[in-house]
N, CA, C and O of each residue as an XYZ file, in Angstrom:
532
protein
N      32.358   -187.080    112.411
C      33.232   -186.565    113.446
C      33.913   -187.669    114.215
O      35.129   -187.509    114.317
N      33.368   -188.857    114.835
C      33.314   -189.667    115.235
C      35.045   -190.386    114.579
O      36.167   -190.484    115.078
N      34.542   -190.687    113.488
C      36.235   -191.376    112.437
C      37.458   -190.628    112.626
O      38.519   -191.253    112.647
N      37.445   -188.793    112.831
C      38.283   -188.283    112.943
C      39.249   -188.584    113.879
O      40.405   -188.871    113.566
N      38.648   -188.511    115.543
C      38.577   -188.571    116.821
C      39.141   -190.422    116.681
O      39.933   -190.840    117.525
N      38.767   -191.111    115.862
C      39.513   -192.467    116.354
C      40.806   -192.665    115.430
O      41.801   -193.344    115.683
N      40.579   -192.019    114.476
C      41.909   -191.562    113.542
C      43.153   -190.764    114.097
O      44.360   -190.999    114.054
N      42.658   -190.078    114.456
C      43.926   -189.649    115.780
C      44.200   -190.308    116.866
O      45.152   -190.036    117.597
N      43.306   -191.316    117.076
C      43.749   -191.918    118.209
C      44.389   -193.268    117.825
O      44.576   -194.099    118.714
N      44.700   -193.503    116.683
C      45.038   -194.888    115.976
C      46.427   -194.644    115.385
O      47.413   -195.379    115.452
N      46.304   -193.551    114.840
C      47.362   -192.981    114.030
C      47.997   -194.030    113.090
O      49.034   -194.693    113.076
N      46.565   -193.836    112.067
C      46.279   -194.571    111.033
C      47.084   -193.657    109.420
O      47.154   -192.462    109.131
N      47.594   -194.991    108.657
C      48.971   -194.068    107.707
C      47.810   -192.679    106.684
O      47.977   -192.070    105.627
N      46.982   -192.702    107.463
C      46.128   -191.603    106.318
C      45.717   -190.565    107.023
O      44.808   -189.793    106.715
N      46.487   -190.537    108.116
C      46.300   -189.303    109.115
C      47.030   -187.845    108.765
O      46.560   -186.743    109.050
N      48.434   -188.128    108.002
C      49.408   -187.017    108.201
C      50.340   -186.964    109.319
O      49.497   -187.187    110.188
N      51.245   -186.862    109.861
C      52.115   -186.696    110.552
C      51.212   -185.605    111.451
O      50.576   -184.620    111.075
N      51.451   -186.289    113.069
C      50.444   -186.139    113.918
C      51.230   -186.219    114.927
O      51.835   -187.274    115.117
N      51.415   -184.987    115.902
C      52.775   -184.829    116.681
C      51.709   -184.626    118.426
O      51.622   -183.642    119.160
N      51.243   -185.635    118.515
C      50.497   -185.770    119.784
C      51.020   -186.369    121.044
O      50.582   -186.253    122.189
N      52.282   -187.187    120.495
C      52.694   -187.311    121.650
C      53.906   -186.646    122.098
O      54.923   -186.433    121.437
N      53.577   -186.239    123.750
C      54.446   -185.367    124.394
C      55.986   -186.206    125.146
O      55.864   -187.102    125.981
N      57.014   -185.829    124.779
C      58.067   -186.793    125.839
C      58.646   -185.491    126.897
O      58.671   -184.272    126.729
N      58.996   -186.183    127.803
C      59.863   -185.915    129.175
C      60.246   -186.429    129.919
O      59.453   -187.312    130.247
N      61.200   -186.434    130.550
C      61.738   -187.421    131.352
C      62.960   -185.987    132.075
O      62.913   -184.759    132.144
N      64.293   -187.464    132.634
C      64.548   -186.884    133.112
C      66.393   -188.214    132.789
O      66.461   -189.405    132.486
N      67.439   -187.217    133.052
C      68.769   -187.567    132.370
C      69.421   -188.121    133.618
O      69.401   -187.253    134.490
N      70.030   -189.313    134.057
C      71.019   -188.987    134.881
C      72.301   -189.851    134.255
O      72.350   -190.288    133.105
N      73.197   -189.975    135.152
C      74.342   -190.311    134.895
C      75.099   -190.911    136.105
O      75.422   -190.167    137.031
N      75.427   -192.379    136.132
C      75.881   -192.729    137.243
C      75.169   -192.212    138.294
O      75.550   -191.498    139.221
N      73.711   -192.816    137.949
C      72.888   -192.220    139.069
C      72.108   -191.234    139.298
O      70.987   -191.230    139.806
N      73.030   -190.008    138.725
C      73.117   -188.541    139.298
C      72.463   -188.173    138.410
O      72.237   -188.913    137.453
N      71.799   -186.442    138.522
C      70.673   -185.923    137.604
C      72.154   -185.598    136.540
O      73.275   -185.385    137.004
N      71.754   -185.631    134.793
C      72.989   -184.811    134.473
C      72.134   -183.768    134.380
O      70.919   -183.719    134.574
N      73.382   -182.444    133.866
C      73.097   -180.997    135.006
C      72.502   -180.345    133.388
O      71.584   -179.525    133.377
N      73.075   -180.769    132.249
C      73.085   -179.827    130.602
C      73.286   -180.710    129.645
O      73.763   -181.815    129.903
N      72.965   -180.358    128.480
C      73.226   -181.351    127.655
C      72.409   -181.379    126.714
O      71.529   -180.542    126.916
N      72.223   -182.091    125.515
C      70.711   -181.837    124.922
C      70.631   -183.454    124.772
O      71.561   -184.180    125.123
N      69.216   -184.019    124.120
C      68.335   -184.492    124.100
C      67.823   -184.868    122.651
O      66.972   -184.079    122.242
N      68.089   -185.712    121.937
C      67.541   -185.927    120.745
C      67.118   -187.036    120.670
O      67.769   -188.023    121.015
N      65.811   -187.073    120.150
C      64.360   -188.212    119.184
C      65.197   -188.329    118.277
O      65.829   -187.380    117.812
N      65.353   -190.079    117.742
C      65.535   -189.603    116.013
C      64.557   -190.729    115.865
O      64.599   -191.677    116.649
N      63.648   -190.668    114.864
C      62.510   -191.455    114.433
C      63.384   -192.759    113.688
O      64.508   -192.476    113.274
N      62.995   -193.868    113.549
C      63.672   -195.025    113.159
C      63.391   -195.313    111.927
O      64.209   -195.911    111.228
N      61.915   -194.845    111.365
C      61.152   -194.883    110.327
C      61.696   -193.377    109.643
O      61.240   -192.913    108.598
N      62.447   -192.927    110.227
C      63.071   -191.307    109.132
C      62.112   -190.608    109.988
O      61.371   -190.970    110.902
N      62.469   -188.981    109.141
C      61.120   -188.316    109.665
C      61.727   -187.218    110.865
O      62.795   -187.599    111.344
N      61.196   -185.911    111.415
C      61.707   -185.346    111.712
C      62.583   -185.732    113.337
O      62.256   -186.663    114.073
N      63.649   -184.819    113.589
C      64.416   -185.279    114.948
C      63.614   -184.343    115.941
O      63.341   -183.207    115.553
N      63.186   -184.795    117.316
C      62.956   -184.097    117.929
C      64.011   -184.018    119.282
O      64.292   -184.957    120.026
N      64.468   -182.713    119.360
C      65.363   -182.512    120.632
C      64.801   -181.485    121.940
O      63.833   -180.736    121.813
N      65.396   -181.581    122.864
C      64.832   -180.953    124.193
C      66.474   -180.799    124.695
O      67.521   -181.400    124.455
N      66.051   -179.614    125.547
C      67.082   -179.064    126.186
C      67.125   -179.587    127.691
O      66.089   -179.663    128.351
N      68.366   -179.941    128.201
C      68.630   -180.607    129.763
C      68.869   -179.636    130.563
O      69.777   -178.817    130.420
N      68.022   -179.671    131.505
C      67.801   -178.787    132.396
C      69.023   -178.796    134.029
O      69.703   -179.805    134.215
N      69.090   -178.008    134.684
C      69.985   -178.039    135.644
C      69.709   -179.541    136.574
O      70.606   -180.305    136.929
N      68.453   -179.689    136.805
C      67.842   -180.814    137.435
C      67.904   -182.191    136.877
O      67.491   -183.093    137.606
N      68.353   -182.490    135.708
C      68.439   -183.603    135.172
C      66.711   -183.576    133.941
O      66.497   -184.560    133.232
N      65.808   -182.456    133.921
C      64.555   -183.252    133.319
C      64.921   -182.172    132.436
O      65.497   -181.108    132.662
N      64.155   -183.017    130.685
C      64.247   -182.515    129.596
C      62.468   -182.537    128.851
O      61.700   -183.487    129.001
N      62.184   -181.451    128.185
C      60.955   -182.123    127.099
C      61.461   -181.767    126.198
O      62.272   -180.841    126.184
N      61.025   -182.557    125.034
C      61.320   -182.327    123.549
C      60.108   -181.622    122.941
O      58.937   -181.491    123.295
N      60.844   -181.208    121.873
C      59.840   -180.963    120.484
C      60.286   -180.607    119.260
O      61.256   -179.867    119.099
N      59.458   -181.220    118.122
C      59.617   -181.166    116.749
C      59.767   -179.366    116.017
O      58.865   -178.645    115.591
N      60.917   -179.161    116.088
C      60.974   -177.793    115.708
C      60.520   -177.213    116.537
O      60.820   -177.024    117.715
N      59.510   -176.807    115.710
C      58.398   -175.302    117.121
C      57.493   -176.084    117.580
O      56.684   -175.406    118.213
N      57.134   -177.531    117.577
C      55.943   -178.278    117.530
C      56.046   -178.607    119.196
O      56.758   -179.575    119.459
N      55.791   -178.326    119.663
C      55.509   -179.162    121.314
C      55.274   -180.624    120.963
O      54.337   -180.912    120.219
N      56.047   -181.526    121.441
C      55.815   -182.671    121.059
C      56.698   -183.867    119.905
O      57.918   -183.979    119.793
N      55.801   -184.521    119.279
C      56.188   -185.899    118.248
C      55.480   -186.897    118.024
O      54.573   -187.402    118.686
N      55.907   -187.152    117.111
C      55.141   -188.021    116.488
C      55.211   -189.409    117.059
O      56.379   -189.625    117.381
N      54.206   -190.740    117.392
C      54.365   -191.448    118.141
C      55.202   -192.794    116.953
O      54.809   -193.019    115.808
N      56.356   -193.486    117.629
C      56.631   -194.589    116.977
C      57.982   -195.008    117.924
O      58.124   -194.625    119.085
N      58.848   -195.786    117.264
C      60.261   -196.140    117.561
C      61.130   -194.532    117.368
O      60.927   -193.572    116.626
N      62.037   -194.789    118.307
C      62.865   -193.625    118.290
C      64.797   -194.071    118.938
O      65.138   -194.649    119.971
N      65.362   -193.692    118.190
C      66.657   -193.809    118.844
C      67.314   -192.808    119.592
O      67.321   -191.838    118.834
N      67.786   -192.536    120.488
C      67.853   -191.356    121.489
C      69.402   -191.173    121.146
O      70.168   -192.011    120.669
N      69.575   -190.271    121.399
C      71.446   -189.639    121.762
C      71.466   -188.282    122.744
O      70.633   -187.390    122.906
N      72.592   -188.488    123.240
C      72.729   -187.378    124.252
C      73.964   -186.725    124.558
O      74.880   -187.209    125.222
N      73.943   -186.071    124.253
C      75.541   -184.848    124.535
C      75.412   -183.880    125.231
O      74.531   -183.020    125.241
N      76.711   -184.066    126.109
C      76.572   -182.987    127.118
C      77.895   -182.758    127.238
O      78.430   -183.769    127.693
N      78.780   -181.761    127.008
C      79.705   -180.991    126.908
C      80.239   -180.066    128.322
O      79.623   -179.011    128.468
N      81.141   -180.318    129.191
C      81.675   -178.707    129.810
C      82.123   -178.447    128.957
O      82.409   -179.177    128.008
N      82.384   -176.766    129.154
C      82.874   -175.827    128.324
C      84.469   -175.934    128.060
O      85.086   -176.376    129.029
N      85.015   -175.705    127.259
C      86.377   -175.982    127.425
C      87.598   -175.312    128.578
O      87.148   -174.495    129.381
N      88.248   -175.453    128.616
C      89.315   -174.783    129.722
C      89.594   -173.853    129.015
O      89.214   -173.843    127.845
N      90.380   -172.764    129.582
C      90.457   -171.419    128.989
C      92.109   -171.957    128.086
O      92.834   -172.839    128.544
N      92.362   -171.308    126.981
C      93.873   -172.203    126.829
C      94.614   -170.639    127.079
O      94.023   -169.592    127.344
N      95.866   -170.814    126.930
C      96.979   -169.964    127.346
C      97.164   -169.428    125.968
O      97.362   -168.220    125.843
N      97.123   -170.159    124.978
C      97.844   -169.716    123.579
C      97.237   -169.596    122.899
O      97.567   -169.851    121.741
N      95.762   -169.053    123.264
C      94.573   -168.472    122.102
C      93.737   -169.561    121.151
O      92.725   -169.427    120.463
N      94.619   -170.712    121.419
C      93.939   -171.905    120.531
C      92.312   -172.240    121.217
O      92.282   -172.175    122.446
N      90.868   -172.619    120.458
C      90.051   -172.781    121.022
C      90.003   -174.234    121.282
O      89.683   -174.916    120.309
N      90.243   -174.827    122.340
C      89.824   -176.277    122.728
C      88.461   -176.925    122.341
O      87.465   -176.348    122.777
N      88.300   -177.879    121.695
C      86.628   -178.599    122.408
C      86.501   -178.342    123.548
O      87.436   -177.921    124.228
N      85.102   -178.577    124.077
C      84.396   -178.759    124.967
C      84.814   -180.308    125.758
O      85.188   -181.345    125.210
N      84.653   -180.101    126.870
C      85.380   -181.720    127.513
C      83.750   -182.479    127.483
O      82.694   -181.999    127.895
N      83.970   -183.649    126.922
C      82.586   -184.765    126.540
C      82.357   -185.059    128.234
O      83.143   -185.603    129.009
N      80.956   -184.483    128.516
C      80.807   -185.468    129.806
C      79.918   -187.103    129.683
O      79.860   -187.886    130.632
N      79.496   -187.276    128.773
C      78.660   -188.303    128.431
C      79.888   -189.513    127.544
O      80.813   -189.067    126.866
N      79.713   -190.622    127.680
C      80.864   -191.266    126.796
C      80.088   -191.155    125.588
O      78.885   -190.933    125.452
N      81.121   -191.378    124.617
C      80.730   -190.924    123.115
C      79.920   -191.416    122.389
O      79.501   -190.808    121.404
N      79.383   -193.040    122.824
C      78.794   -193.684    122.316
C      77.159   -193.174    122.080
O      76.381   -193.571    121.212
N      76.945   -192.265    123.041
C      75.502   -191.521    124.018
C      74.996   -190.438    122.620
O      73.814   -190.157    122.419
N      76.148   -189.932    121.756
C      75.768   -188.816    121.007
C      75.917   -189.339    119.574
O      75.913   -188.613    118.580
N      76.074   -190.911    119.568
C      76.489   -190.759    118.178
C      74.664   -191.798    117.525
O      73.977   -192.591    118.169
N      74.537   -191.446    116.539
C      72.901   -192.604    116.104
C      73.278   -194.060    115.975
O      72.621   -195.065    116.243
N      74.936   -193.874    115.326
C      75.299   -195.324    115.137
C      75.774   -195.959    116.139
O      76.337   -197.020    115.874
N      75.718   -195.619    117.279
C      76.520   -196.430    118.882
C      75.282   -196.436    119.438
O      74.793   -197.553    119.608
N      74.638   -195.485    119.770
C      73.555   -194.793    120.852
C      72.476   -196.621    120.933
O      71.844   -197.293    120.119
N      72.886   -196.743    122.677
C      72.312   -197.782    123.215
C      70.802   -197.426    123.246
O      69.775   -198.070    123.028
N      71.045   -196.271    123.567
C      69.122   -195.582    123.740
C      68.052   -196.037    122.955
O      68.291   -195.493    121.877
N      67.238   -196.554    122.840
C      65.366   -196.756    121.873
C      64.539   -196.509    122.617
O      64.937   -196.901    123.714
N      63.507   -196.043    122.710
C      62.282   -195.965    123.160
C      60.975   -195.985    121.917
O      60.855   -195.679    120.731
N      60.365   -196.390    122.717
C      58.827   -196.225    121.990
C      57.942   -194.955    122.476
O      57.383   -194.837    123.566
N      57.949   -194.321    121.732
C      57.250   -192.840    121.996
C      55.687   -193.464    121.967
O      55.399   -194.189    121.015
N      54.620   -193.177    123.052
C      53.229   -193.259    122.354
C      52.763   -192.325    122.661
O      53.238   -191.481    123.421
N      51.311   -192.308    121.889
C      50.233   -191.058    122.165
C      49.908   -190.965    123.030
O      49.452   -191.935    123.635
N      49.984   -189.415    123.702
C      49.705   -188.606    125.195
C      51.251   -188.444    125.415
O      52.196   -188.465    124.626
N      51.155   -188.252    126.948
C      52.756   -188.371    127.932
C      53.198   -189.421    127.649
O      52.516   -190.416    127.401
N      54.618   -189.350    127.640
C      56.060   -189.950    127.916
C      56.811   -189.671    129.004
O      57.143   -188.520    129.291
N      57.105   -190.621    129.632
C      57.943   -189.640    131.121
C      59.590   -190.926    130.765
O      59.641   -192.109    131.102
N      60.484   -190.275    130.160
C      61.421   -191.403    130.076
C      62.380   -191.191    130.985
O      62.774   -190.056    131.255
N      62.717   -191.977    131.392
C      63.995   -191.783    132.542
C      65.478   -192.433    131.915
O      65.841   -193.585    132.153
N      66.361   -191.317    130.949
C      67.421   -192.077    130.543
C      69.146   -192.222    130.944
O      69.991   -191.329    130.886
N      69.258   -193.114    131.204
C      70.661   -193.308    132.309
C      71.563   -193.337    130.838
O      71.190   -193.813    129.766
N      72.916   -192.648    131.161
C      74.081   -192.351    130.684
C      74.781   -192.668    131.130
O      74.827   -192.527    132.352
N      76.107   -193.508    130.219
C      77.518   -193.255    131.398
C      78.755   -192.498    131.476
O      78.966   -192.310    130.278
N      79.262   -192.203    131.804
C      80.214   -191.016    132.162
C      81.464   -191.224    131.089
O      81.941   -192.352    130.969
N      81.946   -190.200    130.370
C      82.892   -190.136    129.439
C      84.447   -191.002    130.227
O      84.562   -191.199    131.436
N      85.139   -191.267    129.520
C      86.508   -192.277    129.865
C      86.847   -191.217    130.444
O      86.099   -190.347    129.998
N      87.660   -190.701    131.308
C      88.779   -189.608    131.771
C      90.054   -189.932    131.346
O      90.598   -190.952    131.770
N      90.679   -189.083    130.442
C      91.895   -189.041    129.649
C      92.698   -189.793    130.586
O      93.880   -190.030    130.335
């Protein structure tokens, strides 16, 4: 019993994909809480993405599919957060106006890394504000 219990706590390559650690934090932007948006883990080593939804308050938790949680390692973060588009006059559907600059949502720009470990994560990740046309 004993090996199991330090096997999960090592997260040794003969464990299986072992989604023990929990992240949360909290989004702002120029400071400020951002208000929506989502939230994506992407593992660096491959492996599943975990995303969390941004809350009115700026705080998000993730998880692996239905999994509460993730797996502990390197992770590259991205973040998109969208207003809704303006209503148009001529039926055409607009995008959504980017509130995050673009770099925030893409894997290949995204300044974001963290190290996820086993237990809590409380990440606090600052964004900066999209260019204004």
């Amino acid at each position: 019993g004993l090996f199991v219990l330090g096997c999960l706590r090592v997260f040794t390559a003969g464990c299986g994909a072992s989604y023990d650690a929990k992240v949360s934090g909290k989004v702002t932007m120029d400071g400020a809480p951002l208000t929506k948006g989502t939230v994506s883990f992407h593992p660096i080593a491959g492996g599943a993405v975990a995303t969390g939804t941004i809350n009115s308050d700026g705080t998000f938790t993730v998880k692996t599919a239905t999994t509460q949680g993730l797996e502990p390692g390197e992770y590259k973060v991205t973040v998109v957060a969208t207003d809704p588009p303006p209503p148009s006059a001529d039926g055409v559907d607009l995008p959504g106006v980017p509130i995050t600059a673009p770099e925030f949502g893409r894997l290949d720009s995204t300044p974001l890394k963290f190290t996820v470990e086993a237990g809590s994560n409380n990440f606090d990740i600052p964004v900066n504000a999209a260019p204004a046309n």
